[in-house]
C-alpha positions as CSV (number, residue, x, y, z in Angstrom):
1,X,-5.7,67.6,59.1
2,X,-9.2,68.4,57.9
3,X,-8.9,71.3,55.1
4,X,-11.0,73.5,54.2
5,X,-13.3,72.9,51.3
6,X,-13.6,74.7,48.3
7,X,-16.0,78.1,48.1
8,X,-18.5,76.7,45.3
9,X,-18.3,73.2,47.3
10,X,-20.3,75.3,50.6
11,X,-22.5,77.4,48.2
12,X,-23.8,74.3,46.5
13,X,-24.4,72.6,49.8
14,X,-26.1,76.2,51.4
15,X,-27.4,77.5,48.3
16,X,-29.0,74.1,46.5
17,X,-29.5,71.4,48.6
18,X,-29.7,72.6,52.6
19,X,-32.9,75.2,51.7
20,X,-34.7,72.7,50.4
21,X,-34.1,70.2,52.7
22,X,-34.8,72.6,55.5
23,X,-37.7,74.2,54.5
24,X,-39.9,70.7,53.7
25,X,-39.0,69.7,56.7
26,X,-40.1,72.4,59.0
27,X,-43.3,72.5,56.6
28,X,-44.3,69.1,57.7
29,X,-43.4,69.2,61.5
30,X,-45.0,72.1,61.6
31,X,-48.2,72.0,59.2
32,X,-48.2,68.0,58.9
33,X,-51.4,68.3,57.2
34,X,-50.7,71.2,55.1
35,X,-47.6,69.8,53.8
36,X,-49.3,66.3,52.4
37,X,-51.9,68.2,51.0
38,X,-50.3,71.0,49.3
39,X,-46.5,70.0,48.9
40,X,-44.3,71.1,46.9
41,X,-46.7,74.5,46.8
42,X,-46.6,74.9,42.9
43,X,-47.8,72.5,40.7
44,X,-49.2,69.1,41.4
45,X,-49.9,68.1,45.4
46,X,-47.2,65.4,45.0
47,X,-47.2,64.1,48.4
48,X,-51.0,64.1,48.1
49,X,-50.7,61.8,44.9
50,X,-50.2,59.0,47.1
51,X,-53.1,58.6,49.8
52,X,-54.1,58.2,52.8
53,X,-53.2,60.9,55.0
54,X,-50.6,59.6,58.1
55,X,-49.6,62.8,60.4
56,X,-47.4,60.2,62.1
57,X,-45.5,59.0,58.8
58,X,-45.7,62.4,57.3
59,X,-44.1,64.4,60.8
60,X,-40.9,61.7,60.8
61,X,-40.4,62.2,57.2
62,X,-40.9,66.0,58.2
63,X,-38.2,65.1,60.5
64,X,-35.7,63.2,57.9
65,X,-35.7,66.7,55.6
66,X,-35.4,68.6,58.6
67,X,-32.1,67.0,60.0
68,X,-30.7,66.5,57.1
69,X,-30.7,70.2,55.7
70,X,-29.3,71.2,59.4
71,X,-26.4,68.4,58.4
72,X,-25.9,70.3,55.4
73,X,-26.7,73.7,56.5
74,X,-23.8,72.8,59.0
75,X,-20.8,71.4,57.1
76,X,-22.3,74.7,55.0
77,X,-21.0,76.9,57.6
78,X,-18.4,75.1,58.9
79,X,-16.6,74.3,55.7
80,X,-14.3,71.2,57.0
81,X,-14.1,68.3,54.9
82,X,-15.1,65.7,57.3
83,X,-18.4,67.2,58.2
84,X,-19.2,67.9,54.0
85,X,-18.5,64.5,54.0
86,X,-21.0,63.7,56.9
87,X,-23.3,65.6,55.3
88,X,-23.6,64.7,52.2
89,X,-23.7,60.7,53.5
90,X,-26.9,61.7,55.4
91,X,-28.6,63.4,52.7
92,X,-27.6,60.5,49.7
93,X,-28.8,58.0,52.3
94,X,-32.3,59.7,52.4
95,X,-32.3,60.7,48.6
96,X,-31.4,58.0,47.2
97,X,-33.8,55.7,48.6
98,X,-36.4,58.3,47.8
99,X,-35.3,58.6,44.3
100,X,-35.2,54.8,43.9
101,X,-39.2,54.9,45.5
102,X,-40.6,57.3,43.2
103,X,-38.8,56.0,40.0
104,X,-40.0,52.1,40.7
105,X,-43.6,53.2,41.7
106,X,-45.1,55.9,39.9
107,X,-47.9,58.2,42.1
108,X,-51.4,56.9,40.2
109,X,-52.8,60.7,41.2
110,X,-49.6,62.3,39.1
111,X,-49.6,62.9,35.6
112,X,-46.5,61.1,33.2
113,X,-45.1,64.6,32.7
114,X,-45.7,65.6,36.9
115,X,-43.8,62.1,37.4
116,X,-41.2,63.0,34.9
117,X,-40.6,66.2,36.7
118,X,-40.6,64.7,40.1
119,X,-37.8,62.1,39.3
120,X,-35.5,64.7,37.2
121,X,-36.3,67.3,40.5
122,X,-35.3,64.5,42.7
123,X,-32.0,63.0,40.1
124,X,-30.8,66.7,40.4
125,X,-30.4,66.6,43.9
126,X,-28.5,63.2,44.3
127,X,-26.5,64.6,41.2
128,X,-25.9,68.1,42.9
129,X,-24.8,66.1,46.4
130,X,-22.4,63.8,43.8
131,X,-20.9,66.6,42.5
132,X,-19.8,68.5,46.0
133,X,-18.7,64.9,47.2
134,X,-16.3,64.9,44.0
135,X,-15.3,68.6,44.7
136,X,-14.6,68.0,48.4
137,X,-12.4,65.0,47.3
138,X,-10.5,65.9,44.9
139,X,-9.9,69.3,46.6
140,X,-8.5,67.4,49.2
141,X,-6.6,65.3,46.3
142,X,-4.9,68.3,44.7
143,X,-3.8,70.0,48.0
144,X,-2.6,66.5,49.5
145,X,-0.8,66.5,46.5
146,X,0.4,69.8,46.4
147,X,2.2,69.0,50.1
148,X,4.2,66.0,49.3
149,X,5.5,67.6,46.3
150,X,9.3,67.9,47.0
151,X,10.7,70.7,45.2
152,X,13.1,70.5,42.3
153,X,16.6,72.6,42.5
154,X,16.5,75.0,39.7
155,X,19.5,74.9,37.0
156,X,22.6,76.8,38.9
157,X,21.8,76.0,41.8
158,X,23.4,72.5,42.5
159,X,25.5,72.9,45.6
160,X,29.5,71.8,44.7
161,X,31.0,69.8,47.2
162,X,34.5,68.5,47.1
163,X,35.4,65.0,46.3
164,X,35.7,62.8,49.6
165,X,39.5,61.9,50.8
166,X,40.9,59.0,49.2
167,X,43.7,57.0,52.0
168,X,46.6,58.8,51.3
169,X,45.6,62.3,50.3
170,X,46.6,64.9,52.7
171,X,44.0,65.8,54.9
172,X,43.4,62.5,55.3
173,X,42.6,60.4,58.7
């Protein structure tokens, strides 16, 4: 049976991680350009940090955001186990190679504390997906649990049956 998960497991993935996923990658299929030059929007152009410009590398990463925030925009909305599950492989299999990227070569157009901020912004999002893994599985856990329980009879309630028929007692065959 695939259960349902647990209300804060779909808000986590609809609330912190699909958005995010979703909206860089519509940015750069859409506005390739505009997305290496100005991404993330606030603060240091991080993409930028690491010339030169590639529309056709920057619209298929465009495309790896984009399909993974509809994966977890998805298992959002759908709230069964096995597609949480699904999604959150997909995203950890794009994440974590990112994170591992940016954490062995630092961008020589970011600053140490843009760099910092860019690994912990990019740490939080692996640990966020970790997280709703762990809560889809041991929510799964605890109600798989919960079903093979047997129950206990409560004091009193023992049933009293009479003692079976020795050979010789009346009654008996």
């Amino acid at each position: 049976m695939d259960d349902l998960v647990p209300r804060w497991v779909r808000i986590g993935l609809g609330v912190a991680l699909a958005p995010a996923q979703l909206l860089t990658g519509l940015w750069a299929v859409v506005a390739t350009r505009s997305w290496f030059d100005d991404f993330p929007g606030l603060g240091p152009a991080l993409v930028a940090a690491e010339p030169p410009f590639n529309a056709h590398l920057a619209s298929d990463a465009g495309g790896g955001f984009l399909a993974t925030g509809v994966a977890l925009a998805a298992a959002a909305v759908l709230a069964r186990r096995s597609a949480v599950y699904v999604a959150l492989l997909a995203y950890l299999s794009l994440a974590l190679p990112h994170l591992a990227y940016h954490a062995a070569n630092p961008a020589a157009g970011l600053s140490g504390t843009a760099q910092a901020v860019n690994l912990a912004m990019l740490s939080s999002g692996v640990a966020m997906a970790m997280l709703l893994g762990w809560g889809t599985w041991s929510s799964a856990g605890a109600r798989d649990r919960a079903r093979t329980r047997t129950p206990t009879p409560s004091r009193g309630s023992e049933r009293h049956t009479a003692a079976p028929s020795r050979p010789g007692d009346r009654g008996a065959t």
